[in-house]
N, CA, C and O atoms as a Tripos MOL2 file, in Angstrom:
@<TRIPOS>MOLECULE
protein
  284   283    71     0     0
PROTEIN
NO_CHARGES

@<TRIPOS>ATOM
      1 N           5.0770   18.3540 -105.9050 N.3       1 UNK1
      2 CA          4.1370   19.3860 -106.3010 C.3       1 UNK1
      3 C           4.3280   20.6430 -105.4490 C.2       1 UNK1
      4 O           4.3720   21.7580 -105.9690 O.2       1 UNK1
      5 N           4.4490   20.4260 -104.0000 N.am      2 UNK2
      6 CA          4.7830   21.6390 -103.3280 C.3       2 UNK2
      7 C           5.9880   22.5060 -103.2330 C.2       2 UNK2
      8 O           6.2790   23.6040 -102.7590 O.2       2 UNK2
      9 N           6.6910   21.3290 -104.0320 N.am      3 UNK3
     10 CA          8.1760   22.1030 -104.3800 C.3       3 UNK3
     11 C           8.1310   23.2820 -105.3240 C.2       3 UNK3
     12 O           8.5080   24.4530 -105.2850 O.2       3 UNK3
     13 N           7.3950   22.3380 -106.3590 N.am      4 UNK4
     14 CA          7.3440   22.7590 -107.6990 C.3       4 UNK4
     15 C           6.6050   24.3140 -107.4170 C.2       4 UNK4
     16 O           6.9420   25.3410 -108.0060 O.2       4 UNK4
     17 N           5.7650   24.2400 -106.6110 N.am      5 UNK5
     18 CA          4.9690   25.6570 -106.2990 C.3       5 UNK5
     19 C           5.6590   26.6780 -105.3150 C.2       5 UNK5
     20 O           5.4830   27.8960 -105.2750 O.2       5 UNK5
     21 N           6.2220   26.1500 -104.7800 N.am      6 UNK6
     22 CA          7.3430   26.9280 -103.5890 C.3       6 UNK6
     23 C           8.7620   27.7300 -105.1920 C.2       6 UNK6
     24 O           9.1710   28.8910 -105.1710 O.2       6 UNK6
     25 N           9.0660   26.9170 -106.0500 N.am      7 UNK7
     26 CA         10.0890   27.3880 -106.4270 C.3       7 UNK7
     27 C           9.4380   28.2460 -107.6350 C.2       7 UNK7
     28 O          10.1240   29.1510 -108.1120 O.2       7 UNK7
     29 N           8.0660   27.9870 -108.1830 N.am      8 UNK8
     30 CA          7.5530   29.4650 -108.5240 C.3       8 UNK8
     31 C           7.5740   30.6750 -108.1010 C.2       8 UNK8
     32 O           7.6620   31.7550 -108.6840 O.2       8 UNK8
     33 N           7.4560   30.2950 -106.7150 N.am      9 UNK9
     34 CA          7.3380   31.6750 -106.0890 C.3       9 UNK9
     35 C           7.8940   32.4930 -106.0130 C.2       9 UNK9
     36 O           7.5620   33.6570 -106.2400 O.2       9 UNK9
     37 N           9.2500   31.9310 -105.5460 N.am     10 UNK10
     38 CA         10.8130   32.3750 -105.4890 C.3      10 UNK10
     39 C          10.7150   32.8060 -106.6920 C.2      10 UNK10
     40 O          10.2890   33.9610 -106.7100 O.2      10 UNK10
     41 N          10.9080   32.4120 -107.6190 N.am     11 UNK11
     42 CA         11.4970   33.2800 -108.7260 C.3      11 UNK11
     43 C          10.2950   34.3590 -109.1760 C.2      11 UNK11
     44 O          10.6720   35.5220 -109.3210 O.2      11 UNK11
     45 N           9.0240   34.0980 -109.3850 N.am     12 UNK12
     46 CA          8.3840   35.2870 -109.0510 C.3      12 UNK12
     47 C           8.2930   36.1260 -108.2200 C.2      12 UNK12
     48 O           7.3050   36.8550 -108.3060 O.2      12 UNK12
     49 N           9.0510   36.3110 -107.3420 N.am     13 UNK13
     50 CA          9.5800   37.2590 -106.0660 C.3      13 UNK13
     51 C          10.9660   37.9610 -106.1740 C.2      13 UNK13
     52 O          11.3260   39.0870 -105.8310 O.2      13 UNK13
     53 N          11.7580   36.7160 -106.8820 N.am     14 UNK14
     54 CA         13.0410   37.0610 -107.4170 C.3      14 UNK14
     55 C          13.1180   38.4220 -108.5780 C.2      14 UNK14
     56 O          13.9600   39.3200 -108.5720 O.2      14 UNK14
     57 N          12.2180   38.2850 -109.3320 N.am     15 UNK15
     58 CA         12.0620   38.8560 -110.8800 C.3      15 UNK15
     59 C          11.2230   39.4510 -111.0900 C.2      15 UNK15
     60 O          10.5690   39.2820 -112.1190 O.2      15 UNK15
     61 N          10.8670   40.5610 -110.0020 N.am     16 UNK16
     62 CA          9.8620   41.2680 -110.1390 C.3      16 UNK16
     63 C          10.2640   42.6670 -110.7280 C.2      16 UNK16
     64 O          11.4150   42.9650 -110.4070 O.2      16 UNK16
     65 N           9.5550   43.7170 -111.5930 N.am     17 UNK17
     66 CA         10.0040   44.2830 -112.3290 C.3      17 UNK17
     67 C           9.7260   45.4050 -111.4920 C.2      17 UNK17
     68 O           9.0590   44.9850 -110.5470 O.2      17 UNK17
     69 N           9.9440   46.7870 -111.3780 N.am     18 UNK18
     70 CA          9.3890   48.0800 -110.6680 C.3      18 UNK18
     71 C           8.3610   48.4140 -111.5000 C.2      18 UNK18
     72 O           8.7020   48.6250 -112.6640 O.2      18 UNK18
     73 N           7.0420   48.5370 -111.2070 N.am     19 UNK19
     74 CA          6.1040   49.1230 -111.8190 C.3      19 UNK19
     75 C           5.6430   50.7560 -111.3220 C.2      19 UNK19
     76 O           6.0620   51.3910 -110.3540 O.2      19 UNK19
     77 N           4.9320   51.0390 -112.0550 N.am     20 UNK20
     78 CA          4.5950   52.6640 -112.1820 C.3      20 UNK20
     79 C           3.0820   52.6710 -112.0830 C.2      20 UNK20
     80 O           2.4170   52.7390 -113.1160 O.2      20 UNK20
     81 N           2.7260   52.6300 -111.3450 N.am     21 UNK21
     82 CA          0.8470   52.5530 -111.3390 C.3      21 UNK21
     83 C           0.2380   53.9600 -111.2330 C.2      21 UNK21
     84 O          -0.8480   54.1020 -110.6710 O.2      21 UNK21
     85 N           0.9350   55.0580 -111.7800 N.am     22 UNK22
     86 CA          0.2330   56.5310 -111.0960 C.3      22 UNK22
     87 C          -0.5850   56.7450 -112.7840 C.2      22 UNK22
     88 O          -0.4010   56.2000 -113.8720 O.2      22 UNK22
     89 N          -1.6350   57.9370 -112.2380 N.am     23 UNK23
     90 CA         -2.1210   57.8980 -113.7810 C.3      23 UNK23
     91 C          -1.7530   59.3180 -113.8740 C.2      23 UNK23
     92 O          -1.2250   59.9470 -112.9570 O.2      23 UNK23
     93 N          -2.1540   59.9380 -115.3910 N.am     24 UNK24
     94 CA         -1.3230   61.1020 -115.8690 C.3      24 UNK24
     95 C          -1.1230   62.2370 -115.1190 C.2      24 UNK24
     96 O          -0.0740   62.8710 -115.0040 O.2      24 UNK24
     97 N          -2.7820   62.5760 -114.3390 N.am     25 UNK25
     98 CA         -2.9730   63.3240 -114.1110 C.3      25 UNK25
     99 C          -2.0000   63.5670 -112.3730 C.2      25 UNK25
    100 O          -1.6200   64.6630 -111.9620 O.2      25 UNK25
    101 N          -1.8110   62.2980 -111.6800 N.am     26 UNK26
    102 CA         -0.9770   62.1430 -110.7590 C.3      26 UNK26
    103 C           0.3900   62.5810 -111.1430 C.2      26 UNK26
    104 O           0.9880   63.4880 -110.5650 O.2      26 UNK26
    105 N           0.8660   61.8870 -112.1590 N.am     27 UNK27
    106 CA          2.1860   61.8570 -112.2890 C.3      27 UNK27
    107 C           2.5930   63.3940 -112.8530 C.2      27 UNK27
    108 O           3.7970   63.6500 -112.8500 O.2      27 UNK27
    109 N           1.7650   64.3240 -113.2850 N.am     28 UNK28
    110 CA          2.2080   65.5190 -113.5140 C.3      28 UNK28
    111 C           2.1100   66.2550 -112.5530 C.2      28 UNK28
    112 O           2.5000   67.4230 -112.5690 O.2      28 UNK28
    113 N           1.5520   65.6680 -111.5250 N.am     29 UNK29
    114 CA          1.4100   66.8680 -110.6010 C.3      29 UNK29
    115 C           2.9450   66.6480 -109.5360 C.2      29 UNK29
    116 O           3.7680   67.4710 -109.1370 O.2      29 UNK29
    117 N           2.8330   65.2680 -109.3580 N.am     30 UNK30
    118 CA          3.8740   65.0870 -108.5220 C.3      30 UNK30
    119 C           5.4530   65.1470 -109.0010 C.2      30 UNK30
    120 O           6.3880   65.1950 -108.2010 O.2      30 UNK30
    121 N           5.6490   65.1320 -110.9750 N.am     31 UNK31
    122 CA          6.3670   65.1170 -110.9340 C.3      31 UNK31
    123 C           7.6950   67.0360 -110.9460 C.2      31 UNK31
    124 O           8.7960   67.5280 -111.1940 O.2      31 UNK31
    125 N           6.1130   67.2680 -110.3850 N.am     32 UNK32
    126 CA          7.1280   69.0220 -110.4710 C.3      32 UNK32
    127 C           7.8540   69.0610 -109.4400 C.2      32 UNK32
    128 O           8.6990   69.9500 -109.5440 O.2      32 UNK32
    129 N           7.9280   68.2980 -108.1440 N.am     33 UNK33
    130 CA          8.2970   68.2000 -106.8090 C.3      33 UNK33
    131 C           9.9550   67.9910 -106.8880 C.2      33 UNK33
    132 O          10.1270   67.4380 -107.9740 O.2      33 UNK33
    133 N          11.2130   68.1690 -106.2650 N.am     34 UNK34
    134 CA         12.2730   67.9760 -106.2730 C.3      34 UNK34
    135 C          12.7490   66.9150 -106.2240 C.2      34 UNK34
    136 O          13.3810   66.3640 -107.1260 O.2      34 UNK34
    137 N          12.4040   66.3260 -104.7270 N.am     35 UNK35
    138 CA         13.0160   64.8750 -103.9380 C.3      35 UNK35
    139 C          12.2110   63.8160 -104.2910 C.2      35 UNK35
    140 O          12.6080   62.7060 -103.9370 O.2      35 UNK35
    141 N          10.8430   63.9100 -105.0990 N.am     36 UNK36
    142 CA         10.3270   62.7210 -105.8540 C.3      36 UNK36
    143 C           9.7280   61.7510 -104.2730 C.2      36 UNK36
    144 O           8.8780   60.9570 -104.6750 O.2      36 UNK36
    145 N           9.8180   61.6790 -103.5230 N.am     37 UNK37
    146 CA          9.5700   61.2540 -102.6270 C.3      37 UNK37
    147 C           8.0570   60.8570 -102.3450 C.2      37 UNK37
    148 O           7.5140   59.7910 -102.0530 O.2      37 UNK37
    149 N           7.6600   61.9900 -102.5260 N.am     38 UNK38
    150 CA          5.7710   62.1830 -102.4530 C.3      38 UNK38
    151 C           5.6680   61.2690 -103.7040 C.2      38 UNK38
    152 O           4.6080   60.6430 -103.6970 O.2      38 UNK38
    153 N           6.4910   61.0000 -104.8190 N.am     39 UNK39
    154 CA          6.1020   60.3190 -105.8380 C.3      39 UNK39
    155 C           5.9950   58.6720 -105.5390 C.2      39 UNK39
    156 O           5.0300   57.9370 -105.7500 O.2      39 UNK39
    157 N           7.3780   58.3200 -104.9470 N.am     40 UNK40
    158 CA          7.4730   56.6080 -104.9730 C.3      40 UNK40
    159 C           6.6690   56.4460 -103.8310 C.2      40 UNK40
    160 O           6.3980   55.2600 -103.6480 O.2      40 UNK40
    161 N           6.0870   57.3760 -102.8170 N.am     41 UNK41
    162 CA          5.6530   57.3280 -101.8230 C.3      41 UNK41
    163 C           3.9320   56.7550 -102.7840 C.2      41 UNK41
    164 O           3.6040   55.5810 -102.6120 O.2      41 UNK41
    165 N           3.0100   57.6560 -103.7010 N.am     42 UNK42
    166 CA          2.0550   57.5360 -103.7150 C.3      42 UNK42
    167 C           1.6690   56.3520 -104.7740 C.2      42 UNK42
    168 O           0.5370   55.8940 -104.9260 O.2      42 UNK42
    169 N           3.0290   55.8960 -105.5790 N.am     43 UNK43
    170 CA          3.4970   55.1250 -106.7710 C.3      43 UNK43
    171 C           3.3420   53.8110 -105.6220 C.2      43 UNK43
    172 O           2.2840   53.2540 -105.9140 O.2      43 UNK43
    173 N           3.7850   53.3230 -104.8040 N.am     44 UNK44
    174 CA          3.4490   52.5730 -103.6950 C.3      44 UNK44
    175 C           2.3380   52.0060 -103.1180 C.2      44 UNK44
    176 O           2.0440   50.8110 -103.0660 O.2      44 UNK44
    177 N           1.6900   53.0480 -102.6460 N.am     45 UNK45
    178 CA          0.6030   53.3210 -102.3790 C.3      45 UNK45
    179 C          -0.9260   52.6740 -103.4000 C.2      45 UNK45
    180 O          -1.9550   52.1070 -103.0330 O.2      45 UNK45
    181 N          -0.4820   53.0510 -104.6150 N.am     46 UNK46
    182 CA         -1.3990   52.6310 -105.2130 C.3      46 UNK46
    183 C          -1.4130   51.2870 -105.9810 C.2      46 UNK46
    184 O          -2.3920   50.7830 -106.5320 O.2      46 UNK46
    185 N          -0.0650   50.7630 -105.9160 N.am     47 UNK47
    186 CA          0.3720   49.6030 -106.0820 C.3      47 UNK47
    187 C          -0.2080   48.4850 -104.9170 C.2      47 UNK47
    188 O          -0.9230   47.5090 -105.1430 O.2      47 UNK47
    189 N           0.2560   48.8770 -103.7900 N.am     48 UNK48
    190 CA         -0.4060   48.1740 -103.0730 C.3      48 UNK48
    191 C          -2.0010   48.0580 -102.8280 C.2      48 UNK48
    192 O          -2.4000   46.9350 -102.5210 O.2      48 UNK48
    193 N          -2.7490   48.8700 -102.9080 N.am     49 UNK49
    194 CA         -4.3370   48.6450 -103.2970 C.3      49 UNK49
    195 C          -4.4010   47.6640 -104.3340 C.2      49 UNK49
    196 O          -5.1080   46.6760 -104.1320 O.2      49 UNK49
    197 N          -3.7680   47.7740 -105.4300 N.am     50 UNK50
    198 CA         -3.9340   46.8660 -106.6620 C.3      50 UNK50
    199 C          -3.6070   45.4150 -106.6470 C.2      50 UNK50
    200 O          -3.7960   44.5060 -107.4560 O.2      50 UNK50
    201 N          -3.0030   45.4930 -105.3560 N.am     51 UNK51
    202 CA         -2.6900   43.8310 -105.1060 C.3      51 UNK51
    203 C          -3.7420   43.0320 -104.2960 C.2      51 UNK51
    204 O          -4.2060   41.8970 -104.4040 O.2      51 UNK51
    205 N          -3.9270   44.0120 -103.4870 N.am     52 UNK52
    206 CA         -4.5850   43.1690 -102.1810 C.3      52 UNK52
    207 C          -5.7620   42.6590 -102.7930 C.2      52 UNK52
    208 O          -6.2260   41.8430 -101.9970 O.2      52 UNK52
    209 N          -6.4630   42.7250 -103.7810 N.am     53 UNK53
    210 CA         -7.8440   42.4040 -104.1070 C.3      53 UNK53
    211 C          -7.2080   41.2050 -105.0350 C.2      53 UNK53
    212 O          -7.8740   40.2130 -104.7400 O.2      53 UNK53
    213 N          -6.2060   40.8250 -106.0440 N.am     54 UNK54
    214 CA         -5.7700   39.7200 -106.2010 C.3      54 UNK54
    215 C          -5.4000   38.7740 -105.1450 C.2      54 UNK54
    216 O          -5.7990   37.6100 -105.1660 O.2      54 UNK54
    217 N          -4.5500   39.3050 -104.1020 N.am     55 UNK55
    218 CA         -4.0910   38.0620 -103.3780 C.3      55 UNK55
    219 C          -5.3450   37.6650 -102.6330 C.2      55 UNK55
    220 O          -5.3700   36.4370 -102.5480 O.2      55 UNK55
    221 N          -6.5720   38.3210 -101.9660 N.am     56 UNK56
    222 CA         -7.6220   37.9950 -102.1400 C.3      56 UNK56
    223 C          -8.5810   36.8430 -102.7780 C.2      56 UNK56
    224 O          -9.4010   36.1560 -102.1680 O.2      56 UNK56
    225 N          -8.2970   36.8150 -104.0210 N.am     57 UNK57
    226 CA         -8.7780   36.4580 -104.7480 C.3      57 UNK57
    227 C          -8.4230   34.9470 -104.5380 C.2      57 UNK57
    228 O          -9.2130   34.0400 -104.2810 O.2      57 UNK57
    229 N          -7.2000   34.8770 -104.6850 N.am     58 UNK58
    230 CA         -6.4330   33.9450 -104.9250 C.3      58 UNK58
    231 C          -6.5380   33.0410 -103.3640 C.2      58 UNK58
    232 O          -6.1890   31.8820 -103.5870 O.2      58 UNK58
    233 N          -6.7760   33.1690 -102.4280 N.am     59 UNK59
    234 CA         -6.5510   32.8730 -101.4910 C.3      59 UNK59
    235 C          -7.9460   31.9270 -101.6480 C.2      59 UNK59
    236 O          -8.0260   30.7010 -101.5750 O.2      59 UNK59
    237 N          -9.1880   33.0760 -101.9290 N.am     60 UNK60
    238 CA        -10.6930   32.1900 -102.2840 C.3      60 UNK60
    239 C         -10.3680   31.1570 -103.1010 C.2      60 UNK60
    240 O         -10.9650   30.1240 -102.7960 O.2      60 UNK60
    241 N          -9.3880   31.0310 -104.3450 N.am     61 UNK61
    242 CA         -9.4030   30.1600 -105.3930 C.3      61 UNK61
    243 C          -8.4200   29.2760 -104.7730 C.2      61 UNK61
    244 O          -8.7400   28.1340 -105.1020 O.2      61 UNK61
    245 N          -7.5060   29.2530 -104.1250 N.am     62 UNK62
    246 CA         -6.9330   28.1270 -103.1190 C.3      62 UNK62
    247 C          -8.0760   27.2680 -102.5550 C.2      62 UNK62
    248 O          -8.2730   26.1710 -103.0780 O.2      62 UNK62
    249 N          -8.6350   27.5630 -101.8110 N.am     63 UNK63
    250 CA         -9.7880   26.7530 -100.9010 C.3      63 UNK63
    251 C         -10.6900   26.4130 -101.9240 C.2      63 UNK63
    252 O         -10.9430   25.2140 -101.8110 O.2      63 UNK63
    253 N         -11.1590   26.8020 -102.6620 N.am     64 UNK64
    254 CA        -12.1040   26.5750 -103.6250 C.3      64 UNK64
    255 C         -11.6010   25.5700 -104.5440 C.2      64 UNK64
    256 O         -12.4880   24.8890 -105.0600 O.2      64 UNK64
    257 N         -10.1950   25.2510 -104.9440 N.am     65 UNK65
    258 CA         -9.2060   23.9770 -104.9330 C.3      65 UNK65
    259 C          -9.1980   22.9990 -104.5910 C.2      65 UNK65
    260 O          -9.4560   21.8980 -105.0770 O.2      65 UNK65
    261 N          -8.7010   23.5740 -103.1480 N.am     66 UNK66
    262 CA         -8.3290   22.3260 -102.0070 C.3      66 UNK66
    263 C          -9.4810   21.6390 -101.6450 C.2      66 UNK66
    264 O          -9.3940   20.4470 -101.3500 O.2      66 UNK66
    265 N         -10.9780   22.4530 -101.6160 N.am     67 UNK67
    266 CA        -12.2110   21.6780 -101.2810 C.3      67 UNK67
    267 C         -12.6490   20.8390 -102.7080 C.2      67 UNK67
    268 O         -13.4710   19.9240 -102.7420 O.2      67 UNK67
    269 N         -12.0260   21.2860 -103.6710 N.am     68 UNK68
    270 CA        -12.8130   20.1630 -105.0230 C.3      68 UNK68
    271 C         -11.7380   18.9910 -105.0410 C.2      68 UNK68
    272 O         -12.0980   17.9060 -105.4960 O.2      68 UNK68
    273 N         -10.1860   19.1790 -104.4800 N.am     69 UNK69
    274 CA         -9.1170   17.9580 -104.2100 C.3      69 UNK69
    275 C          -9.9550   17.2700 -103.5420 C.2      69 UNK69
    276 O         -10.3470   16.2380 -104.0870 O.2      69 UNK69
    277 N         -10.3920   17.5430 -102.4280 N.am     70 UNK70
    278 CA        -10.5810   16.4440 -101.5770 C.3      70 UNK70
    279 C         -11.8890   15.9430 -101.9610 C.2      70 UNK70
    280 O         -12.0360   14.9040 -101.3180 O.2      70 UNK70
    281 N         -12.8790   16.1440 -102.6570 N.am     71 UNK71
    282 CA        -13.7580   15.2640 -103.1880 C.3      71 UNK71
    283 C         -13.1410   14.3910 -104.0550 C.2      71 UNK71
    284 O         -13.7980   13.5220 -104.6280 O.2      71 UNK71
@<TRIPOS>BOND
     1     1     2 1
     2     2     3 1
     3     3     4 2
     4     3     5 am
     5     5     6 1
     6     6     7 1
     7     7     8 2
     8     7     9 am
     9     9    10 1
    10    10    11 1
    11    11    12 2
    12    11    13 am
    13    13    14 1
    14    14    15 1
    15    15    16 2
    16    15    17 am
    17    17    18 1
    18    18    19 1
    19    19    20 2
    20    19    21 am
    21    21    22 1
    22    22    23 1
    23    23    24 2
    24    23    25 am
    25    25    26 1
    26    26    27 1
    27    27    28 2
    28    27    29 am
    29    29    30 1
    30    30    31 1
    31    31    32 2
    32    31    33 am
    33    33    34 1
    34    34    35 1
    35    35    36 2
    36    35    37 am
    37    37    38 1
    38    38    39 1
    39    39    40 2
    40    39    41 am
    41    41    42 1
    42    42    43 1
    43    43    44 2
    44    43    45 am
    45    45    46 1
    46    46    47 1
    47    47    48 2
    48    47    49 am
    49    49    50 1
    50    50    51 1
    51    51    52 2
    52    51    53 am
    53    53    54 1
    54    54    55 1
    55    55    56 2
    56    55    57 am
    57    57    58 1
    58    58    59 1
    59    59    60 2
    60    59    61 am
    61    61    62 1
    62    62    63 1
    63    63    64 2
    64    63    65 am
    65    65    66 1
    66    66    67 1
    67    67    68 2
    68    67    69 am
    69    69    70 1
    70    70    71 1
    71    71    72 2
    72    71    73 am
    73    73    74 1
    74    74    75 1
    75    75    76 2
    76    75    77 am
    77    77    78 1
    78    78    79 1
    79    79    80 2
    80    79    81 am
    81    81    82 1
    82    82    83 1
    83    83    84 2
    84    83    85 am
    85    85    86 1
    86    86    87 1
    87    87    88 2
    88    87    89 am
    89    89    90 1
    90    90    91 1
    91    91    92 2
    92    91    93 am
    93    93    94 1
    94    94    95 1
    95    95    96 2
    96    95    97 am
    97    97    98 1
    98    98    99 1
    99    99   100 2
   100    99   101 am
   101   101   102 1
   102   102   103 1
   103   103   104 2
   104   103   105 am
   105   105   106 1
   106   106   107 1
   107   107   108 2
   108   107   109 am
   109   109   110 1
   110   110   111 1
   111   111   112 2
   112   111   113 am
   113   113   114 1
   114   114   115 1
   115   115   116 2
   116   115   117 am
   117   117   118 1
   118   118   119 1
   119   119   120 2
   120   119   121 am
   121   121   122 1
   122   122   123 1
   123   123   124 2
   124   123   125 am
   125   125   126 1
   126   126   127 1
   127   127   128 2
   128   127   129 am
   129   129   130 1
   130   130   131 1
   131   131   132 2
   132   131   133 am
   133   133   134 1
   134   134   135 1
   135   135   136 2
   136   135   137 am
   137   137   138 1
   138   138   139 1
   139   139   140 2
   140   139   141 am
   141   141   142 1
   142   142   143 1
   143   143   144 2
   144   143   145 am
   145   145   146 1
   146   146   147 1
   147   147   148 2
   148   147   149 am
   149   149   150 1
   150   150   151 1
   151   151   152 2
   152   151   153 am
   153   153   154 1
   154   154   155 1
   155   155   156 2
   156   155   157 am
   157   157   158 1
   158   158   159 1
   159   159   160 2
   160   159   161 am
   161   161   162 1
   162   162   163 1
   163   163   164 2
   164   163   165 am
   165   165   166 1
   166   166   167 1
   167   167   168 2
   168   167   169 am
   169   169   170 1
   170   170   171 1
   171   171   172 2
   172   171   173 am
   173   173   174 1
   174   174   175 1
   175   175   176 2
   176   175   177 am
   177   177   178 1
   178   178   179 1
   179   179   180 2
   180   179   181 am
   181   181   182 1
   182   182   183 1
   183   183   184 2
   184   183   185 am
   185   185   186 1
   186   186   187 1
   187   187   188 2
   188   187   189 am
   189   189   190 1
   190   190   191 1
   191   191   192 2
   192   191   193 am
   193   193   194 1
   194   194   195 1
   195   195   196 2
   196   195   197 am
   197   197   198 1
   198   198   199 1
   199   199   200 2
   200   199   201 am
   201   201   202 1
   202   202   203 1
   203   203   204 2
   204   203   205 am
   205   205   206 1
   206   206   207 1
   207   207   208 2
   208   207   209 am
   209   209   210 1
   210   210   211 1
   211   211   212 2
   212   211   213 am
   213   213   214 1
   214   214   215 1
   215   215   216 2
   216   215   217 am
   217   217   218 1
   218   218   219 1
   219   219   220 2
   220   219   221 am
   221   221   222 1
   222   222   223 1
   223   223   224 2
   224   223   225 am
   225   225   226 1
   226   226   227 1
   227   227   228 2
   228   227   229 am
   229   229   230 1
   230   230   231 1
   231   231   232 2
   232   231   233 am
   233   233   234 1
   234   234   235 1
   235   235   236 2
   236   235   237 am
   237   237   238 1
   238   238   239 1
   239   239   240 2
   240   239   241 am
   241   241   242 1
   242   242   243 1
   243   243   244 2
   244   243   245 am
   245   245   246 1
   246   246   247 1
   247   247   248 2
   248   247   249 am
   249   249   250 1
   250   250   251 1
   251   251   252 2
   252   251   253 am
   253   253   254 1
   254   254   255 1
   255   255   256 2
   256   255   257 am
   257   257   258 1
   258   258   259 1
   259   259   260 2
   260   259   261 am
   261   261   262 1
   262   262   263 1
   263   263   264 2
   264   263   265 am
   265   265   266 1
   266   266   267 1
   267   267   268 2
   268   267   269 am
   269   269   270 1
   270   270   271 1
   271   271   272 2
   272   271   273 am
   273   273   274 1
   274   274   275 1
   275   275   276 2
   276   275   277 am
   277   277   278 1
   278   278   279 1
   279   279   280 2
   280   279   281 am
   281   281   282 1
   282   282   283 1
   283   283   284 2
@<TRIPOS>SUBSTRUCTURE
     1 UNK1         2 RESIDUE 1 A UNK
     2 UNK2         6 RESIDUE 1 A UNK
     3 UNK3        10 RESIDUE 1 A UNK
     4 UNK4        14 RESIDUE 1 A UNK
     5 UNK5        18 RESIDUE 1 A UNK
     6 UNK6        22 RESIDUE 1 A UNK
     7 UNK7        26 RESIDUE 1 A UNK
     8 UNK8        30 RESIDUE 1 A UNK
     9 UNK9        34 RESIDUE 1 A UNK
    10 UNK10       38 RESIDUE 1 A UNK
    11 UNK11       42 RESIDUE 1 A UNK
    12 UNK12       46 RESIDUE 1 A UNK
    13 UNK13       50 RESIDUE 1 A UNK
    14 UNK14       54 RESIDUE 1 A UNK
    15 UNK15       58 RESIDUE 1 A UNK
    16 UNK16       62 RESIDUE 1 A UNK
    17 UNK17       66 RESIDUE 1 A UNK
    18 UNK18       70 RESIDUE 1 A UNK
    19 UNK19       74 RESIDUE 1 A UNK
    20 UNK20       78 RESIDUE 1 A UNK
    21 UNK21       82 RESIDUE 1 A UNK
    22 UNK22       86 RESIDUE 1 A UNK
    23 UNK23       90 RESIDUE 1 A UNK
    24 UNK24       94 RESIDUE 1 A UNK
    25 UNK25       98 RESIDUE 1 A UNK
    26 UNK26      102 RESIDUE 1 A UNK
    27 UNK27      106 RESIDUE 1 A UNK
    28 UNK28      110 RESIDUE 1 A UNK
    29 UNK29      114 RESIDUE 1 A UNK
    30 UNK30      118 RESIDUE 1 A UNK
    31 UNK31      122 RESIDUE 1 A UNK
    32 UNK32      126 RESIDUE 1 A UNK
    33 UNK33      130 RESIDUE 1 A UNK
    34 UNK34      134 RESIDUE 1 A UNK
    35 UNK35      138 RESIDUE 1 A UNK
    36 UNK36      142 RESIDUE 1 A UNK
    37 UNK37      146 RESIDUE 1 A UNK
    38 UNK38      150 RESIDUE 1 A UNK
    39 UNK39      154 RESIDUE 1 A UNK
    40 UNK40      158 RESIDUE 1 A UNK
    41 UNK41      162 RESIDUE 1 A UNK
    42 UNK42      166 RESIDUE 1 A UNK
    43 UNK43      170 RESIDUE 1 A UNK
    44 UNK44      174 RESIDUE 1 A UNK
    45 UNK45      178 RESIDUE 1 A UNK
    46 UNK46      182 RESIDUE 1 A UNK
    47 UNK47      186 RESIDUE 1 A UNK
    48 UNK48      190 RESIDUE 1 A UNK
    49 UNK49      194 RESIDUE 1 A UNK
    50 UNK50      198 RESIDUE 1 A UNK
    51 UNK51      202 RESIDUE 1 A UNK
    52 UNK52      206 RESIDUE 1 A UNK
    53 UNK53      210 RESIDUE 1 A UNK
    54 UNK54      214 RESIDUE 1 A UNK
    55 UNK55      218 RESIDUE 1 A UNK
    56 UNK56      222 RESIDUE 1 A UNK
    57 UNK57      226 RESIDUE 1 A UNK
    58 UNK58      230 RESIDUE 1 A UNK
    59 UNK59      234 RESIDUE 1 A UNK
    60 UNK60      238 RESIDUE 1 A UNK
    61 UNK61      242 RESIDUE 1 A UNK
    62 UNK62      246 RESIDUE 1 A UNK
    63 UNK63      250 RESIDUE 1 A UNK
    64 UNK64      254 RESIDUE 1 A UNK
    65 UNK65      258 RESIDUE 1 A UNK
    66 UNK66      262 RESIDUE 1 A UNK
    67 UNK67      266 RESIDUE 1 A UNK
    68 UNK68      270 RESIDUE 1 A UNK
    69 UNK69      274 RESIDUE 1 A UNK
    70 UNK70      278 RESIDUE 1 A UNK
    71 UNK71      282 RESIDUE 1 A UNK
């Protein structure tokens, strides 16, 4: 079983796609800029906010798991 969940991972880590999380009004502003930089910089940025409240999540729904396993 822990294999089986270890080698999800991997390949969901493996096969991750580049996403674009800016919204319109971002992406027009930043995209007048030359070196794009300020772009993948804030494209980043807001990607990572969008995760942390899942892995969060997920971390509660682990334990919240592991405590109904062991009953």
């Amino acid at each position: 079983m822990k294999a089986r969940i270890l080698y999800i991972l991997i390949i969901f880590f493996l096969f991750t796609i580049p996403v674009e999380a800016q919204c319109a009004m971002c992406r027009a502003v930043l995209e007048s800029e030359e070196g794009q930089e300020t772009a993948k910089g804030v494209n980043n940025g807001i990607v990572y906010l969008m995760v942390i409240p899942y892995i969060l999540i997920g971390i509660v729904g682990y334990f919240i798991y592991r405590n109904f396993k062991k009953k």
